[in-house]
C-alpha positions in Angstrom: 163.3 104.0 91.9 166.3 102.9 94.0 166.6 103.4 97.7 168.6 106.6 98.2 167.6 108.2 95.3 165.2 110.9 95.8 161.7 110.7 94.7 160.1 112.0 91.6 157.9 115.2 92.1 154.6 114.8 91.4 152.8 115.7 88.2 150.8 119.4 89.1 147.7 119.1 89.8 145.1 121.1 87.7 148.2 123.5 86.3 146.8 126.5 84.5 147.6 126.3 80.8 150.0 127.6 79.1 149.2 130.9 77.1 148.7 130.6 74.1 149.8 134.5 73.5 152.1 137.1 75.3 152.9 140.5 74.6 154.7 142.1 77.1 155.6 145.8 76.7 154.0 146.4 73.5 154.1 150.0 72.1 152.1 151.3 69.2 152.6 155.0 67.6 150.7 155.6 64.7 152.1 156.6 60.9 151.7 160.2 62.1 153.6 160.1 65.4 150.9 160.1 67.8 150.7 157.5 70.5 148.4 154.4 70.4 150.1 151.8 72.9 152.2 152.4 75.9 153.9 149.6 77.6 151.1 147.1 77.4 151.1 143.8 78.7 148.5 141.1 77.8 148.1 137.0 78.2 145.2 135.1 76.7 144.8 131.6 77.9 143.3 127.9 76.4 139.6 128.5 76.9 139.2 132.0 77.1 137.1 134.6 75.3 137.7 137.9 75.7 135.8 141.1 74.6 137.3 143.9 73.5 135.7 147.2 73.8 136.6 150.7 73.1 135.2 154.3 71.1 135.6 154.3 67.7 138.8 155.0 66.9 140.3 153.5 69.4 143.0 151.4 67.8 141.1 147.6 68.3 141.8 147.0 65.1 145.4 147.6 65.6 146.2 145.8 68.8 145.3 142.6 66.7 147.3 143.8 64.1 150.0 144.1 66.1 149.2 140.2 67.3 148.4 139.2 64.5 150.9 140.6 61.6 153.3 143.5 63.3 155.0 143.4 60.4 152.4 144.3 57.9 151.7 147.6 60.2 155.4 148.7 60.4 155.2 148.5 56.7 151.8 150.6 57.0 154.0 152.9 59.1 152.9 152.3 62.8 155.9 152.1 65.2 155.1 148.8 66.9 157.9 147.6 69.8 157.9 144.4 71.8 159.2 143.3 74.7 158.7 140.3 74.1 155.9 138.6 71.8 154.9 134.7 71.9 152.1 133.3 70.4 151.8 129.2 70.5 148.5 129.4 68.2 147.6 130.1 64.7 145.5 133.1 64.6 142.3 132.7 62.4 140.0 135.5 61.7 136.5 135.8 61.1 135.9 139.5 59.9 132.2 141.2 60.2 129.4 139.6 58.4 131.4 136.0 58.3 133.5 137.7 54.8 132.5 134.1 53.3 134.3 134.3 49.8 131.4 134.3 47.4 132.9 132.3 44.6 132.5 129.8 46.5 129.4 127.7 48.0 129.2 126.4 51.7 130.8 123.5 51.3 133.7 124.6 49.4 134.2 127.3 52.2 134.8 124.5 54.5 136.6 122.8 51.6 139.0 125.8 51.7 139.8 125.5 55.6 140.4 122.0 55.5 142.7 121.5 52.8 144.7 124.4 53.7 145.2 123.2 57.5 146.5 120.3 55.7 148.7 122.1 53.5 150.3 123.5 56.7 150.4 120.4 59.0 152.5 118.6 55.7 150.0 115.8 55.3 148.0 115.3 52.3 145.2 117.3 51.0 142.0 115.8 51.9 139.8 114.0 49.2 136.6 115.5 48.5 134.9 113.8 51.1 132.3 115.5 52.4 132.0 113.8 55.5 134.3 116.4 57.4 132.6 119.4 56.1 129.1 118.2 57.6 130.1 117.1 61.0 131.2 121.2 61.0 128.3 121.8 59.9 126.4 120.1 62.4 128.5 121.0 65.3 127.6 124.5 64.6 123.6 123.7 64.1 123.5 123.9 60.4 122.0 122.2 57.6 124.3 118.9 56.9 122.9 118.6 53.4 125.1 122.0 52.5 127.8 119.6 52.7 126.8 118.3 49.1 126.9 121.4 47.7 124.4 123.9 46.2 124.1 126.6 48.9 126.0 129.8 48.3 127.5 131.9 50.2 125.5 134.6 49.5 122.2 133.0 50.2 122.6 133.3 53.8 121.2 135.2 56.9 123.6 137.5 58.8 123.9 135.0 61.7 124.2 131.5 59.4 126.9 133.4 57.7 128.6 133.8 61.3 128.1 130.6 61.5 129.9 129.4 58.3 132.6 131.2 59.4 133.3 130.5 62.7 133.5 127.0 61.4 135.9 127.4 58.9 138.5 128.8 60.8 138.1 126.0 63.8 138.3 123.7 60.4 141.2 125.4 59.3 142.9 124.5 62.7 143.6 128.2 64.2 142.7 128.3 67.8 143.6 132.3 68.7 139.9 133.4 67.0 140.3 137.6 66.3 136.0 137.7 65.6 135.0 141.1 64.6 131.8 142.5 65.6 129.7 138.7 65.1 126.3 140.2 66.2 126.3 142.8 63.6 122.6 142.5 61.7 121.2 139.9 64.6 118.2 140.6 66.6 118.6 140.0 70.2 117.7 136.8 70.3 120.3 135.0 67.8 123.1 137.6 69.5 122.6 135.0 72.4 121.8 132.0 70.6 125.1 132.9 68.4 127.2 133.8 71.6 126.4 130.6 73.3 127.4 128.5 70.4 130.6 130.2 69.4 131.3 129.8 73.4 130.6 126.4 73.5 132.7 125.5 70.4 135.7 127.7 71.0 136.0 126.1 74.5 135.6 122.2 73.4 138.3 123.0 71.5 140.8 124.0 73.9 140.6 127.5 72.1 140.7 131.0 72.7 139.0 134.1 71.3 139.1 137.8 71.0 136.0 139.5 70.0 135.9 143.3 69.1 132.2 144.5 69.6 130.4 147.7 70.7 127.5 145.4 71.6 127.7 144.6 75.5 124.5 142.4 75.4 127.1 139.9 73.0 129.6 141.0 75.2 128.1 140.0 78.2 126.5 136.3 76.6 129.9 135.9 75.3 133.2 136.8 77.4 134.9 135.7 80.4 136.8 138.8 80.4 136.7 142.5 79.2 139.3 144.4 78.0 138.7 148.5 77.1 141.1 150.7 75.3 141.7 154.0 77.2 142.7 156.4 74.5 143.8 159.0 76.9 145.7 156.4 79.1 147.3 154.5 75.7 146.6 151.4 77.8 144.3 148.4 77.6 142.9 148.3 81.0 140.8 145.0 82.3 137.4 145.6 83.6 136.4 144.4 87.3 133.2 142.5 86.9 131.9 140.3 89.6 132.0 136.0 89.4 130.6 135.4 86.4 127.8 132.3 86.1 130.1 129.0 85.0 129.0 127.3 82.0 128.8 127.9 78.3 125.6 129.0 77.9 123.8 132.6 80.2 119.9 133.1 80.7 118.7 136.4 79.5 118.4 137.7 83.1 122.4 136.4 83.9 123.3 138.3 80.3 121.3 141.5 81.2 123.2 141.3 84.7 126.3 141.5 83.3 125.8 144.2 80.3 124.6 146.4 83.4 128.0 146.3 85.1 129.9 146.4 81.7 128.5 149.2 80.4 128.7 151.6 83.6 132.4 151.3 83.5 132.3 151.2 79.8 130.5 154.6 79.8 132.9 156.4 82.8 135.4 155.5 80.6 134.0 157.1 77.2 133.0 160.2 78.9 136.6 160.7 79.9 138.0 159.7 76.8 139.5 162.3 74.3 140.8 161.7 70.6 144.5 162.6 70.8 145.4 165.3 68.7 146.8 164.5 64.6 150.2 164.5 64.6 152.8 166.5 62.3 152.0 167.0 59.2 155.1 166.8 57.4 154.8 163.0 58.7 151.6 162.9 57.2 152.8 164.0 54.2 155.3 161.6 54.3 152.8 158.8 54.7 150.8 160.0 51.7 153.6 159.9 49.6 154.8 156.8 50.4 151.5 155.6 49.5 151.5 157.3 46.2 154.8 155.6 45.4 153.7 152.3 46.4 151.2 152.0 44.2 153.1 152.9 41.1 155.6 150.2 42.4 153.0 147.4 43.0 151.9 146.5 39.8 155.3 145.5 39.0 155.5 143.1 42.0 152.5 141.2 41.1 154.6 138.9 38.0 157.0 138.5 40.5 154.9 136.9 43.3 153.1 135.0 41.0 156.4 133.5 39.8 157.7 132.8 43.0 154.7 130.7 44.0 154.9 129.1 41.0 157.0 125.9 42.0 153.7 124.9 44.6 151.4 124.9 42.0 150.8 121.4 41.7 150.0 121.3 45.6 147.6 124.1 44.7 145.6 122.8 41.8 142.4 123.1 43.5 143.1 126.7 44.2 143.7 127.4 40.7 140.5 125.5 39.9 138.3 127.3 42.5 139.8 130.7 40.9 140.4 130.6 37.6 137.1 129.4 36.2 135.4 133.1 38.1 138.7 134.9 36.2 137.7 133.7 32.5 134.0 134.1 32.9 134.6 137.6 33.9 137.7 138.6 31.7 136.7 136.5 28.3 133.6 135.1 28.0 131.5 137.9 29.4 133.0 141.0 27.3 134.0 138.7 24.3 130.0 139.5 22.8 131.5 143.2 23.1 134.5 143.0 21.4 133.6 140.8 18.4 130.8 143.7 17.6 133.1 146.6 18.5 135.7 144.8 16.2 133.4 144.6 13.1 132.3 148.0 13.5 135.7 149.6 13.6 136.5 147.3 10.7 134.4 148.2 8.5 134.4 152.0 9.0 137.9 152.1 8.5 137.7 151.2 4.7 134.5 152.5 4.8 136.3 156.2 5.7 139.5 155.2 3.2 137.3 154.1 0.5 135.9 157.2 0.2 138.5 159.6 1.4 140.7 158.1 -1.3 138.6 157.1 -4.2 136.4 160.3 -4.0 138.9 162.9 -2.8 141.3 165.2 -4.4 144.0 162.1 -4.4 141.4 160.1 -6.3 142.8 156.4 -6.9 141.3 153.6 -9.2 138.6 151.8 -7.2 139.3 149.1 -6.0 142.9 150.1 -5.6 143.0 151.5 -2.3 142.3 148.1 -0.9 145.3 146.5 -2.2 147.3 149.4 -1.3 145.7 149.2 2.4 145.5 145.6 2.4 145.8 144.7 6.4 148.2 147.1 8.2 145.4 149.4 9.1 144.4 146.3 11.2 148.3 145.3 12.2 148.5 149.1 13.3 145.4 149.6 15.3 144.6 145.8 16.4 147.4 146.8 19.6 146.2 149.9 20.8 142.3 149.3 20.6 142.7 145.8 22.6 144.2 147.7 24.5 142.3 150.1 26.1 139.3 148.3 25.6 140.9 145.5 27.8 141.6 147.8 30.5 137.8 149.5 30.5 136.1 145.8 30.3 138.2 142.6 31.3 140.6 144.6 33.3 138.0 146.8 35.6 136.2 143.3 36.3 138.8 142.0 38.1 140.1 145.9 39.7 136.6 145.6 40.7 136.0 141.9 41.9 139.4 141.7 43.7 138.5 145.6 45.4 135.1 143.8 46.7 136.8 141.1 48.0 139.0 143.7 49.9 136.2 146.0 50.4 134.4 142.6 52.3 137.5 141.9 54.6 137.4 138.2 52.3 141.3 138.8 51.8 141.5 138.9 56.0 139.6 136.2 56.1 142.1 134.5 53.5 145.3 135.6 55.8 143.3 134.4 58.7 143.5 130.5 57.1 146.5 130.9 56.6 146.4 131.4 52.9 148.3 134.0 51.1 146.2 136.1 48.9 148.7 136.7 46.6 149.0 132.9 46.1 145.5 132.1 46.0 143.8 135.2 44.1 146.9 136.8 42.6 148.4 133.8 40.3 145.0 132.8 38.3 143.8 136.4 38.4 146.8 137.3 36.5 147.1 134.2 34.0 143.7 134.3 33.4 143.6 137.8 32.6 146.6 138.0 30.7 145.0 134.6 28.4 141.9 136.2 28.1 143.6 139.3 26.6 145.1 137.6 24.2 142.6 135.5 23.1 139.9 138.8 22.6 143.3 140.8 20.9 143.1 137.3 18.2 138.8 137.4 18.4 139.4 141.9 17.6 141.5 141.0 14.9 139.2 138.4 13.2 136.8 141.1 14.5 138.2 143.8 12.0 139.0 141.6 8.9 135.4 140.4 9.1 134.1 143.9 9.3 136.5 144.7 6.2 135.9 141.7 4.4 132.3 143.0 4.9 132.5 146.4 3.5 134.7 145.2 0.8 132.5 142.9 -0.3 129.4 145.1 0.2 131.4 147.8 -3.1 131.7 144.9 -5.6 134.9 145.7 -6.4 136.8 143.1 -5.5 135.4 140.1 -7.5 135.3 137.8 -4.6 139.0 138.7 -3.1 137.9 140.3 -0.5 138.9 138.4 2.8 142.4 137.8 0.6 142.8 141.8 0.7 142.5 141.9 4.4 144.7 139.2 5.2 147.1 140.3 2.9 150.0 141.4 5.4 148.8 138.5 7.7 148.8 135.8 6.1 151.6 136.5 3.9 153.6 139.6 4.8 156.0 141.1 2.6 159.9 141.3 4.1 159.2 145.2 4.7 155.9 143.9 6.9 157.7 141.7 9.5 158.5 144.3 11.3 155.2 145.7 12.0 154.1 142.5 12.7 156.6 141.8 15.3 155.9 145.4 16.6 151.9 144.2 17.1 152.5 141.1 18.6 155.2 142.1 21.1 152.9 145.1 22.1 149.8 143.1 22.3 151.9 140.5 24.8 153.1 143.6 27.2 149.3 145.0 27.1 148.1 141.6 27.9 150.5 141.4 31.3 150.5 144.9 32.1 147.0 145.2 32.2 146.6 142.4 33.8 149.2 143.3 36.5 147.5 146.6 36.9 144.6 145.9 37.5 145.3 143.0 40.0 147.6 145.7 42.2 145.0 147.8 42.2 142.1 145.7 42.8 144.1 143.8 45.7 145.4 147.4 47.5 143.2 148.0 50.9 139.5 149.3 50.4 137.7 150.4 53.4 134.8 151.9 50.8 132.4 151.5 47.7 133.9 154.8 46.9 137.8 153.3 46.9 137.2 150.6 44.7 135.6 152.8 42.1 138.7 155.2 42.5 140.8 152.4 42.2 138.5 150.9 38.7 139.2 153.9 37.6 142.8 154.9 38.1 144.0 151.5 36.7 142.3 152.8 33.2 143.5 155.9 33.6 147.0 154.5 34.1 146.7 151.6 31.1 145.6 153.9 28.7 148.5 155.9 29.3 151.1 154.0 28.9 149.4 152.0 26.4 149.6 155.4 24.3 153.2 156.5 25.7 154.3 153.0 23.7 152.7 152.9 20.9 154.4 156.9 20.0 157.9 155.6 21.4 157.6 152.2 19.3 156.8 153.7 15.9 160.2 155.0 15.2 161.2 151.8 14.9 158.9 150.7 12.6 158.6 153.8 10.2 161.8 155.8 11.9 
């Protein structure tokens, strides 16, 4: 410095951090008009873990929406307003029970997290080293052999699953933790072992997190502050609790302490609070049928959004591995058993019924000669329609069904809250898979049918050893006027095989919130195949036969 120039001011001393979220005048009005939200203003700092508490119904759930993804809840058709909104952190989310996706072990949990933080930091993905994985493991006091592999994810106790998950999302670099209900399932003493851990780790890393719980002995182990939603106030007001002890860790007498002065305010608070009254119900109307319409529209969306993430692909090839492997087993080689016998079956009782409706009947022809005459458009004609629907009721409803537990199980949250986009991860090789496997059991029906009628064929006699020639007549060598049915069959087999396959990925992937909803959903999407599957096959045949 030069004399006359003014000195530098000094660095602050112990400055308070910079938040890592602000909201400022945040408004929230539900789809039906009536007020969540008024004029809210929050700050959540490095270090901090906050509980939030509240009745049921409430609108917790919301107010991290509305951190989280305001977006996706004006599309839902909440009014959300800002005045302003920063947030300097990724947001990672660890739904209730951990939501560890269960097609995949432990490690590759971890696996997940990792790679994916590296996807969004632009460095390459990490090799399969496993010595990342089980220094998480350790950190958060579990078995460092998982790292190799072996343990599933659904082998584990409620609060090792807690665990798991806590650590993938620190391993997945988010540092604004949204943890809903953790103590669910835990007796009291691993709801303080678990709050002391999660504590310790959110705070060596310079993190921050947001806990929704109605259980103020977790509560009280586990936050610095307390936050309650106050229905009748549409606010989120901040409890007053005395100094709290310093420290990452609380004795059982310090915890009990606490929960005492929590929950008196909690309960003044619920004894005043009222739920606010529906709202209109033409807006609810409104909202219904702009569900309705949505779903009719989503199925076509899913092609598209698979397309678009096409051009990553090669970034994402472990995805695709992790995925498509659990999309085969369940779409081919589980119901292929089924349709191979299904196939013979109708096979041969469809000569078996022409046969004798023919040879025996008041149209008697020569025998024999019905089976040249037939040869294989019976198959051509029906092969379509009967993969059809059968692909919807088996193939299709496994993956309605395994993508609606996966919503059903908050795993898709958990996804968004790594940052990864379950349309990108789940959507892509649920829908190629499905729509291969559907082609590949249309090819396995047909062969399916011409050895049922090669069967029954042979079975008469008749046909002095020609028999599989009969059947295959048309497809092996089809006569001019045949190509057209031909082209007919395959073209319908290749829309049943992505419109199935896009159905059923739309309507496995919509929101569940119940066992009940993913039924509904199983079986609306064969409801809806079979439909249209019919509504083509009538429009189509005029330009075959018209």
């Amino acid at each position: 410095m030069q004399d006359g120039d003014a000195p530098e001011p000094a660095p602050p001393v112990d400055a308070e951090p910079e938040p890592l979220l602000v909201l400022h005048g945040l408004t929230v009005h539900r789809p039906d008009g009536v007020e969540l939200l008024r004029d809210v203003d929050l700050e959540v700092r490095p270090g901090e873990v906050i509980a939030l508490l509240g009745g049921s119904g409430a609108g917790k759930s919301t107010l991290l929406g509305c951190i989280e993804d305001p977006d996706a809840l004006r599309r839902q058709g909440f009014g959300v307003r800002f005045g302003q909104r920063r947030l300097d952190a990724r947001i990672g989310i660890v739904p209730q029970r951990g939501a560890l996706f269960d097609h995949l072990s432990v490690a590759g949990n971890l696996r997940l997290a990792l790679r994916h933080a590296a996807h969004e930091e632009q460095g390459p993905p990490p090799s399969r080293d496993d010595g990342a994985v089980e220094e998480w493991l350790g950190r958060m006091h579990l078995p460092r052999q998982w790292a190799r592999g072996g343990q599933g994810a659904t082998r584990l106790s409620g609060g090792e699953a807690q665990r798991v998950a806590v650590a993938r999302t620190l391993a997945g670099g988010r540092r604004l933790l949204f943890l809903d209900e953790p103590s669910v399932g835990l007796d009291p003493y691993r709801v303080l072992v678990l709050a002391s851990l999660l504590r310790r780790q959110i705070r060596e890393r310079n993190a921050a997190a947001i806990v929704i719980t109605h259980d103020l002995a977790f509560a009280a182990a586990f936050a610095d502050r307390f936050w309650f939603m106050d229905r009748g106030l549409a606010a989120v007001e901040q409890l007053a609790v005395d100094e709290l002890p310093p420290g990452d860790s609380r004795t059982a007498e310090q915890v009990w302490a606490i929960e005492q002065r929590i929950g008196e305010a909690v309960l003044r608070r619920l004894e005043d609070d009222a739920t606010p009254p529906p709202g209109s119900a033409p807006r609810r109307w409104l909202q219904a049928l702009g569900g309705r319409a949505a779903q009719w529209v989503e199925p076509f969306a899913v092609p598209m959004q698979v397309l678009r993430h096409l051009p990553s692909l090669p970034r994402r090839l472990r995805d695709w591995a992790e995925v498509l492997p659990v999309v085969l087993k369940q779409t081919l080689l589980r119901p292929a058993p089924f349709f191979a016998i299904v196939s013979t079956l109708i096979g041969y009782s469809v000569l078996y019924i022409f046969h004798r409706a023919f040879a025996d009947g008041d149209l008697a022809l020569r025998d024999g000669y019905v089976f040249t005459l037939l040869g294989s458009r019976h198959i051509i004609a029906l092969a379509p329609p009967l993969t059809g629907i059968l692909l919807s009721a088996t193939s299709g409803n496994a993956i309605t069904a395994w993508l609606g537990g996966i919503s059903l199980t908050r795993q898709s949250d958990a996804l968004r809250g790594l940052g990864v986009s379950p349309q990108r991860y789940l959507w892509g090789p649920a829908w190629v898979g499905l729509s291969l496997s559907a082609l590949v059991l249309a090819a396995l029906f047909v062969a399916g049918m011409v050895a049922g009628g090669t069967l029954y064929i042979a079975s008469t006699g008749l046909a002095s050893g020609q028999a599989f020639e009969l059947v295959t007549a048309q497809l092996l060598d089809p006569a001019p006027g045949d190509h057209r049915l031909l082209a007919r069959a395959g073209l319908l087999l290749g829309i049943y095989a992505v419109g199935i396959a896009a159905d059923a990925v739309a309507k496995g992937s919509a929101d569940k919130h119940s066992a009940e909803a993913v039924t509904a959903s199983m079986v609306r999407s064969v409801m809806a195949s079979t439909l249209w599957i019919v509504a083509l096959e009538l429009l189509t045949l005029p330009l075959v036969f018209g």
